[in-house]
VOVEX-967968 format. One line per field, with one value per residue (C-alpha): x, y, z; residue in one letter. Coordinates in steps of 0.05 Angstrom, whole numbers, plus 5000, padded with zeros to 4 digits. Layout:
BEGIN
xx <- X;...
yy <- Y;...
zz <- Z;...
rest <- a;...
END
This chain:
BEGIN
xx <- 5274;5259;5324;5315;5255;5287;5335;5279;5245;5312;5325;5257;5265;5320;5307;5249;5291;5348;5286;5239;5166;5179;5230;5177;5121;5076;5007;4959;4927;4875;4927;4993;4983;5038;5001;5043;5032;5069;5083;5125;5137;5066;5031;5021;4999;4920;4927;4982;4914;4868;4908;4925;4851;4825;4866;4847;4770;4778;4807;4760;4699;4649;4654;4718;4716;4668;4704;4761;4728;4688;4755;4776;4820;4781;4839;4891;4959;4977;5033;5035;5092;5107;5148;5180;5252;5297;5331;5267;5222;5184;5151;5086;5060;5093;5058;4986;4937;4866;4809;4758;4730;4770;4836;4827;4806;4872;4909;4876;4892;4959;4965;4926;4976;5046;5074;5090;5156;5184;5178;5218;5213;5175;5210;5153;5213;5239;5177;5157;5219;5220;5149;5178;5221;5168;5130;5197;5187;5128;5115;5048;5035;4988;4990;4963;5021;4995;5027;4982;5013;4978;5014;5000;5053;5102;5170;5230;5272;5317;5319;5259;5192;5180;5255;5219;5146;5169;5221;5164;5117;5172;5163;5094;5064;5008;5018;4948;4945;4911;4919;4910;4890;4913;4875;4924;4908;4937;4988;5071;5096;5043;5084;5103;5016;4990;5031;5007;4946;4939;4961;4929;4943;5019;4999;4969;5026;5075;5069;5007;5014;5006;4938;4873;4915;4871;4876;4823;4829;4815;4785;4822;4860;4793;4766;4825;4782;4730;4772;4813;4751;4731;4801;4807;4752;4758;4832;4819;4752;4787;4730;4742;4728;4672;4631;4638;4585;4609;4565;4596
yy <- 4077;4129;4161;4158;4197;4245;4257;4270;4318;4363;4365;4385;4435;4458;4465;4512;4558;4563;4578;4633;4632;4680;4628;4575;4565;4646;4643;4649;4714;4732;4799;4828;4895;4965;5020;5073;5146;5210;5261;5304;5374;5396;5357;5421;5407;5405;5356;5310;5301;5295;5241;5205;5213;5182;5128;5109;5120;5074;5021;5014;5022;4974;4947;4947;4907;4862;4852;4834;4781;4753;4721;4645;4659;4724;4760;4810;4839;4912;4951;5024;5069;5141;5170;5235;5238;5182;5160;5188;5110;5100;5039;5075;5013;4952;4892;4876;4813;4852;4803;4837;4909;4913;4901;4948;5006;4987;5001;5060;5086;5071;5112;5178;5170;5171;5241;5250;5220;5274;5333;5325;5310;5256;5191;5152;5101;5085;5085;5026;4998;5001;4982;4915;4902;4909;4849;4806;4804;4800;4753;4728;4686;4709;4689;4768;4818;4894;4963;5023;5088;5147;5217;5283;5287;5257;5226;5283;5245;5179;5127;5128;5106;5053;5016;5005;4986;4942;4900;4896;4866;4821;4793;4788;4843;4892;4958;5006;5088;5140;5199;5261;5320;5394;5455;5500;5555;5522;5482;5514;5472;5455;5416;5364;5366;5374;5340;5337;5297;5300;5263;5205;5193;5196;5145;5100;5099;5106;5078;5022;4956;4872;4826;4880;4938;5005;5073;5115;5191;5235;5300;5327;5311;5321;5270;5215;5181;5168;5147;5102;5064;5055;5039;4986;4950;4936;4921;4867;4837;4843;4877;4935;5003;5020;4957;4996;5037;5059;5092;5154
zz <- 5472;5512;5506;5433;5442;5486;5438;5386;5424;5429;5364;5353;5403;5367;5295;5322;5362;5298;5251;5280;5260;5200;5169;5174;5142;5129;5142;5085;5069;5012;4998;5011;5007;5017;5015;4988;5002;4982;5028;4986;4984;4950;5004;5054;5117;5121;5057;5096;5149;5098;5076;5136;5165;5102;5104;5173;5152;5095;5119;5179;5132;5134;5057;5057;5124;5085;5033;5072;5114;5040;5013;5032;5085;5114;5124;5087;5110;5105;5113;5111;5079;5067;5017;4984;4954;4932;4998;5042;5054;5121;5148;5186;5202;5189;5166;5201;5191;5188;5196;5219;5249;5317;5271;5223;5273;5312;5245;5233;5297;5291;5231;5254;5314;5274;5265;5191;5155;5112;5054;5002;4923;4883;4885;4843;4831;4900;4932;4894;4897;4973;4973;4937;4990;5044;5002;5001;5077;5093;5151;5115;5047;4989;4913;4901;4917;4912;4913;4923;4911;4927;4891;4868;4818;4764;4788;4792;4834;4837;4773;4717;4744;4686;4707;4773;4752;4702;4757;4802;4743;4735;4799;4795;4835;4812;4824;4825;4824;4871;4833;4880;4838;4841;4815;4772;4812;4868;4836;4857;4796;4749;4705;4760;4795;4724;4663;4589;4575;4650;4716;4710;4642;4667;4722;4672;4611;4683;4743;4747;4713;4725;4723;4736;4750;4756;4775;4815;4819;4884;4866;4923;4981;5018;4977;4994;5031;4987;4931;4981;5001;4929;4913;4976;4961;4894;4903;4964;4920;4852;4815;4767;4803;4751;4788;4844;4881;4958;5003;5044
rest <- x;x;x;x;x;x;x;x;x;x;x;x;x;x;x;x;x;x;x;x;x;x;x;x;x;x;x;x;x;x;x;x;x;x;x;x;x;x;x;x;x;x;x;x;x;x;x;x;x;x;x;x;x;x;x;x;x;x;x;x;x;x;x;x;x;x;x;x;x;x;x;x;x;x;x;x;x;x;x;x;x;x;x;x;x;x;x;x;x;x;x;x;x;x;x;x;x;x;x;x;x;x;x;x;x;x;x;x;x;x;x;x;x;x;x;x;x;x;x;x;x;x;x;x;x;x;x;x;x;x;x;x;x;x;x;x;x;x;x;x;x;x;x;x;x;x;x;x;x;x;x;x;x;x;x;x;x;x;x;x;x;x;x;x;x;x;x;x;x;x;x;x;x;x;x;x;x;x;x;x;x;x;x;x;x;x;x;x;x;x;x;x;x;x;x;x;x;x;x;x;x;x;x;x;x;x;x;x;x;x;x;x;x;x;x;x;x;x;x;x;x;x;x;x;x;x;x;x;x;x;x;x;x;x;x;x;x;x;x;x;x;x;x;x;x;x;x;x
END
């Protein structure tokens, strides 16, 4: 008997040493969620920090935080990627569990710290597609599967934006616009920053889609963080942004 249980025990031992704790069963989360963020050629220098410092301040804010810990499991996971060009994807921070104030901080830290990825063109397409693929392996389970891409212009580069939005809707996953606006005085290509009827227009017929999918527009990189907050909280809670009032 017990060598029967011996024998148990090993086998046990190794069916969990063949199947590591990602192949097993994912713990639950109330989101998966890629953040998505161009740093492309028109995203100079000061606006690449604007960007990445009001990423880190949004997460780490205190309704977001709240909203975060208000869901059943009191938890999300995010994973952080930058983009430009087709070919030019980069994990920043690969998936986190952020359950409470000390988590998110840590994130946010993580991404002030991370010298940037590239400068290229506007892959719109790829970076969701990548941003897909991040979701397919994600070490954590959630029934609500989010892209947020962040961009201050139309896609110029790799295959048509709608091919990729509409595989991703396929599969399920929502995909939700920050639309970064340009001044035409400061715009290098205005056609590409400021597109007929508008960028966010071109977002909305473009790029967003799936169950509640929104857009929120930044003023201004200096304004990222702002609209990220908004943007965060209303994505994690699943209210339309118009519901939304979020202090500074």
């Amino acid at each position: 008997m017990m060598h029967a249980i011996k024998m148990v025990m090993v086998l046990l031992s190794l069916a969990l040493a063949l199947f590591p704790p990602a192949a097993r069963a994912a713990e639950p989360v109330d989101l998966l969620l890629v953040l998505a963020a161009d740093v492309s050629r028109s995203v100079t220098e000061p606006k690449f920090r604007l960007q990445r410092e009001g990423a880190a301040a949004a997460i780490s804010h205190p309704e977001v935080v709240k909203a975060i810990t208000s869901g059943p499991n009191r938890r999300i996971a995010v994973c952080f990627v930058e983009w430009a060009t087709a070919g030019q994807q980069n994990v920043v921070v690969d998936w986190t569990l952020i359950g409470d104030s000390q988590s998110a901080r840590t994130f946010g830290d993580k991404l002030i710290e991370a010298p940037r990825s590239f400068a290229g063109s506007t892959a719109i397409s790829t970076a969701i597609d990548f941003s897909v693929s991040q979701l397919e392996r994600a070490p954590f389970a959630s029934e609500r599967r989010v892209i947020d891409v962040s961009g201050d212009g139309t896609n110029n580069s790799g295959r048509p934006v709608t091919d990729a939005r509409d595989d991703a809707l396929a599969k399920g996953i929502t995909i939700n616009g920050l639309v970064i606006l340009t001044p035409l005085a400061e715009s290098f290509r205005p056609e590409h920053t400021n597109p007929p009827g508008g960028l966010e227009k071109y977002f909305q017929d473009n790029v967003i889609g799936g169950f509640g999918s929104f857009t929120v527009v930044a003023e201004g990189h200096e304004s990222f963080g702002r609209a990220m907050t908004k943007k965060l909280i209303s994505e994690i809670a699943g209210l339309p942004p118009h519901q939304l009032a979020v202090a500074p």
